[in-house]
N, C-alpha and C positions, 0 to 999 in steps of 0.2 A: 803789659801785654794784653792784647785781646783774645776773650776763649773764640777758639773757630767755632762759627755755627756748624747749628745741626741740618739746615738746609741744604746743604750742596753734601751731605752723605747719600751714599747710594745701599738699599737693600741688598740684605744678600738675595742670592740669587737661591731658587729651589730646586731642590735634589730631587731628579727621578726618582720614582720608588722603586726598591730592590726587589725584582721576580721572585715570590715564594716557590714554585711549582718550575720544573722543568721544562723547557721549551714545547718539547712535543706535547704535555702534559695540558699547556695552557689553551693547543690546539683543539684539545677533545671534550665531547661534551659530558663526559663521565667525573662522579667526584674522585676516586683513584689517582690521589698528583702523588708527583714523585719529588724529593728535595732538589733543588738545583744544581748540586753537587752530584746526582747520580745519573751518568751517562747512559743513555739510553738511544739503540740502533733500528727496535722497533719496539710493540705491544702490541700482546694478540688483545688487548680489547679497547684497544683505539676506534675511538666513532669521530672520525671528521663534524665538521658544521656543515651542512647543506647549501652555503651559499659563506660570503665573506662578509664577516663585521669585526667591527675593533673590538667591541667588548658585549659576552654575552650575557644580555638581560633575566634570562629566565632558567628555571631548574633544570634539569631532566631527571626524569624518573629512572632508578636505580631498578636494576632486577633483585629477588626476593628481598627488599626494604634497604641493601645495604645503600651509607652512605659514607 
C-alpha cells in the first residue's frame, strides 16, 4: 500500500480570537474593561470614539494616572 501524500491535506483553518473585555468595553476609549462574562446595561464613564474604526491605534490618557 501506498502512504497518502501530504499534498492534497488541507490546513486547519484559524480561530477567531476570543474577546477579553466586554462588548461595551471594547467600544470605549478608557483602559477600565470589564470581563466578558459581566453584563453590563450602561457605564457612567463610557467615552465613545469620535468617529468609527475597527481597531484603536493609540492610548488615551487616563485621569489622575490611573490605568
Amino acid at each position: 500500500m501506498a502512504a497518502p501524500s501530504r499534498a492534497k491535506e488541507r490546513p486547519l483553518p484559524k480561530l477567531a480570537p476570543k474577546p477579553v473585555c466586554n462588548p461595551l468595553c471594547g467600544k470605549c476609549l478608557r483602559h477600565c474593561r470589564q470581563p466578558v462574562g459581566a453584563v453590563l446595561v450602561d457605564c457612567p464613564r463610557y467615552l465613545p470614539r469620535p468617529f468609527k474604526v475597527a481597531v484603536h491605534r493609540f492610548d488615551q490618557l487616563e485621569l489622575f494616572g490611573e490605568k
